[in-house]
Wavefront OBJ file of the C-alpha trace (Angstrom):
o trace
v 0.000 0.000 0.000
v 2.983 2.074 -0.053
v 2.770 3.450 3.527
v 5.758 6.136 4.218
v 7.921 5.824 7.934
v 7.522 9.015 9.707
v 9.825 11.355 9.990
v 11.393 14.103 12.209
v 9.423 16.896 12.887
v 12.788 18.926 11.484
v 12.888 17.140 8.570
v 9.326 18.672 7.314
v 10.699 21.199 4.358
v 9.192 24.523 4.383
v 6.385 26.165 3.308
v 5.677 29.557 2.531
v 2.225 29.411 3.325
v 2.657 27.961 6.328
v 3.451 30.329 9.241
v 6.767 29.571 11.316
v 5.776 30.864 14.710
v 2.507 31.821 17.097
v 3.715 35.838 15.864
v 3.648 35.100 12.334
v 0.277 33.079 12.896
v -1.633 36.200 13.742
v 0.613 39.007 12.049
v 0.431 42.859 14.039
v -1.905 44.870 11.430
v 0.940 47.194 9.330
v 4.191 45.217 10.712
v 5.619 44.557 8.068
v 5.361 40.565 8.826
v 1.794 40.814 7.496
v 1.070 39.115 4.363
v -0.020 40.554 1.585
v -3.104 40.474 0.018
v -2.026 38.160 -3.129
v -0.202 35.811 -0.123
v -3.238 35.458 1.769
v -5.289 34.365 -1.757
v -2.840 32.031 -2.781
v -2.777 30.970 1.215
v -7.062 30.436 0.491
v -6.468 28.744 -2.860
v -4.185 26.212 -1.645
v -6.227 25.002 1.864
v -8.606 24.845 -1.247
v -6.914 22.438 -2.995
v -5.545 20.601 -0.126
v -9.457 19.988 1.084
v -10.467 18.872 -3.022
v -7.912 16.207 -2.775
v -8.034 15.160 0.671
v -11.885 15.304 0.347
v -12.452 13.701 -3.277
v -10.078 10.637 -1.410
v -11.742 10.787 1.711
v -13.494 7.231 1.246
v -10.449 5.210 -0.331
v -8.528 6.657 2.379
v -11.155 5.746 5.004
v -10.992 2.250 3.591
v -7.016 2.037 3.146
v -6.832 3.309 7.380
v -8.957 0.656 8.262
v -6.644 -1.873 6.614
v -3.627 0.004 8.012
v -4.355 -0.367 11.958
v -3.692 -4.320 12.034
v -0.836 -4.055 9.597
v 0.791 -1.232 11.661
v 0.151 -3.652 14.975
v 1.621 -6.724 13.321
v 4.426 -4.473 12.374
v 5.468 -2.714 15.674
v 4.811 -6.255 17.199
v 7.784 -7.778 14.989
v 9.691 -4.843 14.652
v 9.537 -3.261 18.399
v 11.820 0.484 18.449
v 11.083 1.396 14.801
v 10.010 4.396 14.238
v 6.402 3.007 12.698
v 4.348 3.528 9.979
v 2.387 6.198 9.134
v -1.324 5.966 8.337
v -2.971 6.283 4.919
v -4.096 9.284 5.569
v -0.970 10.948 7.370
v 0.578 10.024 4.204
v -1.809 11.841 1.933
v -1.283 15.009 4.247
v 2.712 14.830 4.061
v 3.021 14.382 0.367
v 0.294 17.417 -0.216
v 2.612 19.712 2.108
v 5.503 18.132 0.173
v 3.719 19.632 -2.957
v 3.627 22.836 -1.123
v -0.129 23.079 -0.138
v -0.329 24.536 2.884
v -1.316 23.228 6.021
v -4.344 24.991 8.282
v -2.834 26.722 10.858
v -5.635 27.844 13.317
v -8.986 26.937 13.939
v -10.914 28.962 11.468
v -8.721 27.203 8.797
v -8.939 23.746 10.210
v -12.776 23.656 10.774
v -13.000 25.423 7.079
v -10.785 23.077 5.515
v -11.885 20.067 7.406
v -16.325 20.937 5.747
v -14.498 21.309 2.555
v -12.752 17.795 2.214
v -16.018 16.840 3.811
v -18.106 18.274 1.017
v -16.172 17.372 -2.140
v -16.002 13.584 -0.313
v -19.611 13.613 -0.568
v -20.623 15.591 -3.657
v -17.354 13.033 -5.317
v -18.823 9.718 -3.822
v -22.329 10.767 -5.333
v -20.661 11.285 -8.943
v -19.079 8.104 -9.153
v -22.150 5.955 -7.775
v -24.190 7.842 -10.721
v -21.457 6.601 -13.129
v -21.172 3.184 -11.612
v -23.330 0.549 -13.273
v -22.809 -2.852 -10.689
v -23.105 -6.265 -12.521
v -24.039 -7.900 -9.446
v -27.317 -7.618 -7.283
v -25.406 -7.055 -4.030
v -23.331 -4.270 -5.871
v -26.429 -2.265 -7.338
v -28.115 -2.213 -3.621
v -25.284 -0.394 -1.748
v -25.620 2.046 -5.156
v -29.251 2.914 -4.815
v -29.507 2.830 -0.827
v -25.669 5.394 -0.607
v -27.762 7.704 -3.904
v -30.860 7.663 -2.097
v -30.732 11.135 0.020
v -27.950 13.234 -1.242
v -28.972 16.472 0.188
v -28.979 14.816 3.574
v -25.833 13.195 3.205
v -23.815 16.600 2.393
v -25.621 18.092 5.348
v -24.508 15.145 7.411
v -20.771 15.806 5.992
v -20.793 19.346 7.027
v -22.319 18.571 10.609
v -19.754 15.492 11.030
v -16.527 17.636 10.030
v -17.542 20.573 12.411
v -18.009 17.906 15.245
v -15.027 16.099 14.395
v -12.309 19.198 14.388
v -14.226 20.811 16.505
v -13.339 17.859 18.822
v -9.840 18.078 18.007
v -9.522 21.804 18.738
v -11.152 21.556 22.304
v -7.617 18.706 22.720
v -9.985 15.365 22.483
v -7.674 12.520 20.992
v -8.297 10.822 17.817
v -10.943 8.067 19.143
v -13.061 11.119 20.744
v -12.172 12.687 17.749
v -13.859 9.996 15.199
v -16.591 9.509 17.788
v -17.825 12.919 17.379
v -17.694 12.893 13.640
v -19.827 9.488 13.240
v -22.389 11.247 15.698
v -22.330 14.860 13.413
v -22.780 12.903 10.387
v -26.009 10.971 11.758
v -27.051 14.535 13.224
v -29.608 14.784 10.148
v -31.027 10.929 9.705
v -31.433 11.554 13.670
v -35.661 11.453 12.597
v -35.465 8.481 10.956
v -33.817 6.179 13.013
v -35.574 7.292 16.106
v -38.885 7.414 15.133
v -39.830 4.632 12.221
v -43.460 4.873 12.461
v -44.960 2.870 9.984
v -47.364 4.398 7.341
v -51.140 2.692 8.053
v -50.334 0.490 4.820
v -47.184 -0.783 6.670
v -49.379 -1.763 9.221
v -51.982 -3.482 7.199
v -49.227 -5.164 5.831
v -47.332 -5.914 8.566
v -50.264 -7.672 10.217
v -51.015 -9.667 7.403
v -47.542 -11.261 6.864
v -47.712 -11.914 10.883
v -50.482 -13.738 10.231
v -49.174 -15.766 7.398
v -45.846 -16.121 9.172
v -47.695 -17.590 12.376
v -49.149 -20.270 10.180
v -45.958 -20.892 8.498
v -45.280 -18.531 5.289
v -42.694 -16.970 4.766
v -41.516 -14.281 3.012
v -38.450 -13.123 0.344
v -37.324 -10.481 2.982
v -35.641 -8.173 0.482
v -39.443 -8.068 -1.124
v -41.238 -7.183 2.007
v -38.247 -4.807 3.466
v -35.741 -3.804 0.661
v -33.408 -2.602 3.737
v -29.321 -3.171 2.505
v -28.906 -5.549 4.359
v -31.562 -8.085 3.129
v -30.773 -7.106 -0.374
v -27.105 -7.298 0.153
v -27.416 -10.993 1.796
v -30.603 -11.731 -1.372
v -28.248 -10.772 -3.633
v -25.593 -12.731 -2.780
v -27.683 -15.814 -2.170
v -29.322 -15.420 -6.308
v -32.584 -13.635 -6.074
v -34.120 -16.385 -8.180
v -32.743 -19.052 -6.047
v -34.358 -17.224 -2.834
v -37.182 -17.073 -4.515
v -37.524 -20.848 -5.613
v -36.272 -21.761 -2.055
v -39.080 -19.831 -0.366
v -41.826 -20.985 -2.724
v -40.916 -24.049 -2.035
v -40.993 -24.250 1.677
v -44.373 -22.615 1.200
v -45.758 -24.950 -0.322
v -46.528 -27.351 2.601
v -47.645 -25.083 4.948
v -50.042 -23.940 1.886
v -51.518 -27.178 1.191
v -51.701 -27.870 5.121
v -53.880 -24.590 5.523
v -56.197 -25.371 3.019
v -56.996 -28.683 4.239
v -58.015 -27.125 7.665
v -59.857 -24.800 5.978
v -62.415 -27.336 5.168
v -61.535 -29.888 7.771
v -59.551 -32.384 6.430
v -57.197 -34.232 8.297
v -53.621 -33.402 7.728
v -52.481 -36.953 6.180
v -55.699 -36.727 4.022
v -54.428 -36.280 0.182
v -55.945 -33.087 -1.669
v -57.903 -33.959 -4.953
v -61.167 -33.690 -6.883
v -62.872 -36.764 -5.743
v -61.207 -35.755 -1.993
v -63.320 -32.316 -2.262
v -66.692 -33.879 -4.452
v -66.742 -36.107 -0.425
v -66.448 -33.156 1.761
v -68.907 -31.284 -0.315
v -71.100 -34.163 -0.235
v -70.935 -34.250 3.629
v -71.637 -30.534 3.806
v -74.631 -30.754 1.757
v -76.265 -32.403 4.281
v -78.577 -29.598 5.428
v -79.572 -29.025 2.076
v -81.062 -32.500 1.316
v -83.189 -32.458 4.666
v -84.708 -29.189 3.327
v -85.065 -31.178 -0.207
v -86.945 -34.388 1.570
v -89.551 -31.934 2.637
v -91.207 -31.165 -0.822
v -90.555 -31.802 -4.642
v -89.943 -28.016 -5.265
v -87.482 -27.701 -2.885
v -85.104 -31.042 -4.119
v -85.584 -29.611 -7.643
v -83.756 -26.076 -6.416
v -81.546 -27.976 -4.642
v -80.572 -29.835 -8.376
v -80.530 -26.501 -9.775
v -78.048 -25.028 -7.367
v -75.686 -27.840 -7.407
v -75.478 -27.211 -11.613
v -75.339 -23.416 -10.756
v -72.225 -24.054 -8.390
v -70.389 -26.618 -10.702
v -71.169 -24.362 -13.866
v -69.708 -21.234 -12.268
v -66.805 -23.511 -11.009
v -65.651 -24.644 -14.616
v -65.961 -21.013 -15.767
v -63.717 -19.903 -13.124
v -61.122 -22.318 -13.937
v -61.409 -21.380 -18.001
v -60.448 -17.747 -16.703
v -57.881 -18.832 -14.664
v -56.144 -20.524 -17.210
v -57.221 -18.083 -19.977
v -58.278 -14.927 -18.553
v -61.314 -14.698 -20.836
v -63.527 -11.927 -19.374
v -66.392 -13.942 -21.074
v -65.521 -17.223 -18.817
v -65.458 -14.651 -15.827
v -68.942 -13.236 -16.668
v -70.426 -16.430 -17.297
v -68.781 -17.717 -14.103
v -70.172 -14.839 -11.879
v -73.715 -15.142 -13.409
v -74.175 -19.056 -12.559
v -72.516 -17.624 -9.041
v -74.903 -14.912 -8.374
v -77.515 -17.750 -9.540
v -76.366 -20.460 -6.546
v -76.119 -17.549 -3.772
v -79.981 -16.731 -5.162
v -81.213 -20.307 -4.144
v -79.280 -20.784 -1.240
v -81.112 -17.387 0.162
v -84.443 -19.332 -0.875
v -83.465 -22.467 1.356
v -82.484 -20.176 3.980
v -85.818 -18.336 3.947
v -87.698 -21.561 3.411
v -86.093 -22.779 6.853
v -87.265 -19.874 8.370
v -91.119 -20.689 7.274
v -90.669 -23.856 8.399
v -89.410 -22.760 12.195
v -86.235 -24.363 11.904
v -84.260 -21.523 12.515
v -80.798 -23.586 13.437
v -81.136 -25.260 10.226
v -80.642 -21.632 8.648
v -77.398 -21.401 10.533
v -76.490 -24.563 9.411
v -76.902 -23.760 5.731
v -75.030 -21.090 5.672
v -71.877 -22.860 7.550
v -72.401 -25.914 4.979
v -73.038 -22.931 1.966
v -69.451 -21.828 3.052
v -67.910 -24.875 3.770
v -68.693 -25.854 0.223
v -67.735 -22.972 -1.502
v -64.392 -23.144 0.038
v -63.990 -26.642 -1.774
v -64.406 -24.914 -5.146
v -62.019 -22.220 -4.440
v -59.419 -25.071 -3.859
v -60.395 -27.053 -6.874
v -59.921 -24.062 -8.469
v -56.460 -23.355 -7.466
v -55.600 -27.250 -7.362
v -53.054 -29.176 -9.711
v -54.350 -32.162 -9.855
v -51.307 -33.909 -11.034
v -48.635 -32.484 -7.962
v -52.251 -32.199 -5.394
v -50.669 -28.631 -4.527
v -52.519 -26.033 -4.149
v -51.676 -22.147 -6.488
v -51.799 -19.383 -4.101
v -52.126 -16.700 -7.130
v -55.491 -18.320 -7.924
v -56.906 -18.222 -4.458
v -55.321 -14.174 -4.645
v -57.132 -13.857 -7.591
v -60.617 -15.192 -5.876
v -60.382 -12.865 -2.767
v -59.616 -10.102 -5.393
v -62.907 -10.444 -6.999
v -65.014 -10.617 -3.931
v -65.382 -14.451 -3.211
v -66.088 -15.139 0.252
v -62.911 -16.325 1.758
v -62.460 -16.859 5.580
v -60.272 -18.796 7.732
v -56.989 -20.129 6.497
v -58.008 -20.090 2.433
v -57.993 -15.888 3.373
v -54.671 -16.057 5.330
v -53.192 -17.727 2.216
v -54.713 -15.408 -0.474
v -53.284 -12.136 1.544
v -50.466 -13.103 2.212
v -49.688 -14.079 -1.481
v -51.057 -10.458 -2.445
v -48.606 -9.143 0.107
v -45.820 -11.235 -1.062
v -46.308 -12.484 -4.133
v -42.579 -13.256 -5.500
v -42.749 -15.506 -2.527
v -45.764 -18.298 -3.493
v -44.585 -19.245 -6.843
v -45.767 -23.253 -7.609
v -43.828 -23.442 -10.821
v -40.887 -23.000 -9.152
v -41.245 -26.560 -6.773
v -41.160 -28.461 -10.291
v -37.201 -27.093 -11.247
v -34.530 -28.314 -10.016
v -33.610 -27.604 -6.516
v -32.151 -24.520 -5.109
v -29.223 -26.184 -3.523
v -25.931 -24.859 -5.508
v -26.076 -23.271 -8.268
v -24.189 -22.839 -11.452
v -22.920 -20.022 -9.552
v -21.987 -22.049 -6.520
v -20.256 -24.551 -8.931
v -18.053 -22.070 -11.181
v -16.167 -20.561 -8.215
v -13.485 -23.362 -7.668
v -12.747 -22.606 -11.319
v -11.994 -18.748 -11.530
v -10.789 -18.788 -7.778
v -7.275 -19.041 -6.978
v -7.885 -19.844 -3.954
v -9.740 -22.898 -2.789
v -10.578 -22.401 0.577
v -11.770 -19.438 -0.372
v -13.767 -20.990 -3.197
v -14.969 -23.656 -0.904
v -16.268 -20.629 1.669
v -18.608 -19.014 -1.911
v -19.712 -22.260 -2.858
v -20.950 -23.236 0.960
v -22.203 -19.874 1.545
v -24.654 -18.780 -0.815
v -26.837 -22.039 0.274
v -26.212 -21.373 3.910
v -27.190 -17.665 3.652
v -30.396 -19.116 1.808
v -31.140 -21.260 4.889
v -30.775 -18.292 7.092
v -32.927 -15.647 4.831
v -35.331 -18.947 5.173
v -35.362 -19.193 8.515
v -37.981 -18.460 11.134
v -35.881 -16.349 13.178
v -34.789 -14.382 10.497
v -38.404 -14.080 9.039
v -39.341 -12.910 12.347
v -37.029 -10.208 12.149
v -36.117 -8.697 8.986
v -39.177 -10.352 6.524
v -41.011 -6.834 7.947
v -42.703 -4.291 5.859
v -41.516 -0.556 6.679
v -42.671 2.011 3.912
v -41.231 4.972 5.212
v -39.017 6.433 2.709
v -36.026 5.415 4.273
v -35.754 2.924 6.856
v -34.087 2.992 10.124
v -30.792 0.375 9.211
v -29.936 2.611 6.053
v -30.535 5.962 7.577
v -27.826 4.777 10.519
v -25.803 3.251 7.643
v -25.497 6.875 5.713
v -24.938 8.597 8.507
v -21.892 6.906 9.428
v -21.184 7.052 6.222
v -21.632 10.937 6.509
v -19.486 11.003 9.218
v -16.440 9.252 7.671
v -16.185 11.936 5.080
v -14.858 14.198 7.663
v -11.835 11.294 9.368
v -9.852 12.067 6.243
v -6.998 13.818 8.315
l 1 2 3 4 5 6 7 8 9 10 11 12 13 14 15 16 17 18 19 20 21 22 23 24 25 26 27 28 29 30 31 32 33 34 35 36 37 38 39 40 41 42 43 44 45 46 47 48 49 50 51 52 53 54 55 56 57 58 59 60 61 62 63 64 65 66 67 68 69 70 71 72 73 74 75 76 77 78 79 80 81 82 83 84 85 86 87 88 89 90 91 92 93 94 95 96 97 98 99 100 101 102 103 104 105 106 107 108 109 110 111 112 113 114 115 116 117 118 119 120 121 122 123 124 125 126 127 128 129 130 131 132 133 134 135 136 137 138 139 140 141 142 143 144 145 146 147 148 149 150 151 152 153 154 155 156 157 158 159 160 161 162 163 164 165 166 167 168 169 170 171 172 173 174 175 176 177 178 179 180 181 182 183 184 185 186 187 188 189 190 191 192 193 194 195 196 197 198 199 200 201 202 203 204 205 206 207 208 209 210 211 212 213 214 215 216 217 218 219 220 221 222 223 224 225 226 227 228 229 230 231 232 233 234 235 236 237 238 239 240 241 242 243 244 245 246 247 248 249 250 251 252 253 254 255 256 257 258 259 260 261 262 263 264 265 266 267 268 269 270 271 272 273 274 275 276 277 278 279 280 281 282 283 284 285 286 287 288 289 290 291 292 293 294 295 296 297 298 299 300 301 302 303 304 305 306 307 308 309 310 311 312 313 314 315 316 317 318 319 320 321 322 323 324 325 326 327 328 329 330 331 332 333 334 335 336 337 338 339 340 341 342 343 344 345 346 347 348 349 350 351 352 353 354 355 356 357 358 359 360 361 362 363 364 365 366 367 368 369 370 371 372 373 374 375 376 377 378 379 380 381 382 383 384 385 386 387 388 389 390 391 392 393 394 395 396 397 398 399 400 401 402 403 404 405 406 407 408 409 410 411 412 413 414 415 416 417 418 419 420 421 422 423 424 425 426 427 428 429 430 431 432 433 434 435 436 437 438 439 440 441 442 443 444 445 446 447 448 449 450 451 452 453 454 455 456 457 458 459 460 461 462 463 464 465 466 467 468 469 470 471 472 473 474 475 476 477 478 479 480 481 482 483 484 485 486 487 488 489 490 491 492 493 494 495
């Protein structure tokens, strides 16, 4: 990295904009020690320059002084009495007086020169994200999140550097120093990561993924909370193999719910002639009405070819998305719900009203079985959550578990995707596989082609889902608003 041994205070060569003594530092107006007024511009124009360079490399530098503190440890540790190594950034400050910059010598130029580098670090970090186009996933997430409040950021910069040297003027060491310059820079995201209050859609939201998530959904977390760090960790996992992984675990506790939600045990297997018995048994109620007279049996024909005629129209616009199919469907619908009302009132007449009760529990019961046979492949026996979204989105009565899955698909819908469970699984991919052969080094391959599947078990997890698979709409959410404010902050440790 090319770091430079200190050297003797004496050794410094010197400058001619840099004042040799406390008397030259503040000059006697008319001595003739004052400097003139072309000096003092070219004095302003160089602390100019020195705070464009130090500030347009105030992140590399940042980065390079991070790398330097165990290097300079391992160093002194096996070469104890050497004079050391100088950081990074004292390096950048020696060879910019070597140039003949000058250095600030009092407060006023400090502070100034200190929001300057502070300033051009920002406004120079924003200009090369905009020119920056990341090939990976990972890559183009730290681009967006570091873009998304530039304003705030510069303010942050400005706030940080004035804490920071002002830190440093009042004798506070270079930890105290640093300390005050990560807390200037988050000065401005200071709203945002204390309050977080969730927009009334977040909270609709919120509770509805709680709900699936307590029956066993789950969701892709960078989908429900695009925070950095779940799209950092999605990325690097393969957004498509997140998604195939989640689908996939959701497909069980999918099929599961939909059995309870018309009472079938859990070993019982989910098909056509599985639902025809359970609608069978519900019907019940309905064929003691029809034993009573001749009229009523011959509604209760017509409403079982009014529920199976809506039924196949349904499934003709699910699979072609014919608006005819759909009208047809909801006319033979609007049909059944007319004769059930006339069994219901005919129970009434008849002073039987718990049988009412009864037909509308069996009236719902049944039309749950459609909506699965709807949504069912009969080859795999899983059950589509889009279709049953698609059902609750056109005002079919869904309750229970059949409604827990439709929301939560319509709140996370890159997360419930069937087609998915038939490809191959999400294990390693191609990915996974090609690292040993572009990476010299195989432990370290090993480590990428391990990871990416362990990271998907932990974005898969029910801790982690618990956690971080939250919605939060505000505009900027509380990890990233910490993140740029540090990130604020560092523009002004650049000394």
């Amino acid at each position: 990295m090319g770091f430079v041994a200190d050297k003797p205070e004496e050794q410094k060569p010197a400058s001619r904009f840099v004042p040799d003594s406390p008397a030259q530092e503040k000059p006697v107006a008319g001595s003739e020690s004052e400097p003139s007024i072309g000096d003092r511009a070219l004095r302003t124009a160089g602390l100019a320059g020195r705070s464009l360079i130090q500030g347009a490399a105030a992140i590399p530098t940042l980065m390079a002084d991070a790398l330097y503190a165990p290097i300079k440890v391992i160093n002194d540790a096996r070469y104890p009495g050497t004079t050391g190594m100088r950081s990074p950034s004292s390096a950048l400050s020696g060879a910019l007086t070597q140039a003949g910059l000058p250095e600030p010598a009092n407060a006023t130029e400090r502070i100034g020169t200190s929001i300057g580098s502070a300033l051009t670090g920002a406004g120079t970090t924003q200009l090369a994200l905009g020119a920056m186009r990341p090939v990976g996933q990972a890559g183009e997430a730290i681009r967006q999140t570091m873009m998304t409040q530039p304003a705030r950021q510069g303010v942050g910069a400005v706030t940080g550097a004035t804490a920071a040297t002002g830190a440093g003027e009042m004798g506070a060491g270079p930890l105290v120093q640093g300390a005050a310059g990560m807390a200037g820079g988050m000065a401005p995201f200071g709203g945002q990561i204390l309050s977080g209050r969730p927009s009334p859609e977040a909270m609709q939201r919120r509770e509805v993924l709680a709900r699936g998530q307590d029956a066993g959904l789950s969701a892709v977390p960078s989908q429900v909370d695009p925070s950095i760090t779940n799209r950092l960790l999605g990325g690097y996992s393969g957004k498509a193999a997140t998604e195939q992984a989640i689908s996939l675990k959701n497909q069980t506790p999918t099929n599961r719910l939909a059995r309870q939600a018309i009472g079938l045990p859990e070993d019982a297997p989910l098909s056509v002639g599985t639902l025809e018995q359970v609608r069978n048994q519900a019907a019940a109620p309905y064929r003691e009405i029809a034993a009573i007279s001749p009229s009523a049996a011959n509604y209760l024909e017509r409403l079982r070819q009014a529920r199976f005629d809506a039924n196949e129209n349904f499934q003709h616009f699910a699979r072609s998305g014919d608006p005819a199919a759909r009208r047809a469907a909801e006319g033979h619908r609007a049909q059944a719900e007319a004769i059930e009302q006339l069994f219901e009132r005919y129970a009434t007449s008849v002073n039987r009203p718990g049988l009412v009760d009864e037909l509308r529990a069996s009236r719902q019961r049944i039309a749950q079985t459609y909506e699965i046979e709807r949504s069912l492949n009969a080859t795999t026996g899983d059950v589509d959550s889009r279709i049953l979204g698609q059902s609750l989105d056109r005002g079919a009565p869904m309750t229970g578990p059949l409604r827990t899955i439709a929301q939560f698909q319509q709140a996370a819908p890159r997360s419930m995707i069937p087609e998915m469970n038939s490809q191959t699984p999400p294990g390693v991919s191609p990915f996974d596989v090609a690292v040993p052969a572009i990476s010299a080094n195989p432990y370290g391959a090993a480590g990428m082609m391990l990871g990416r599947p362990l990271v998907r078990s932990l974005i898969t997890s029910d801790t982690y889902q618990a956690l971080m698979a939250q919605p939060n709409l505000n505009p900027l959410n509380r990890p990233d608003a910490a993140g740029l404010g540090l990130l604020s902050g560092g523009y002004s440790q650049n000394k």
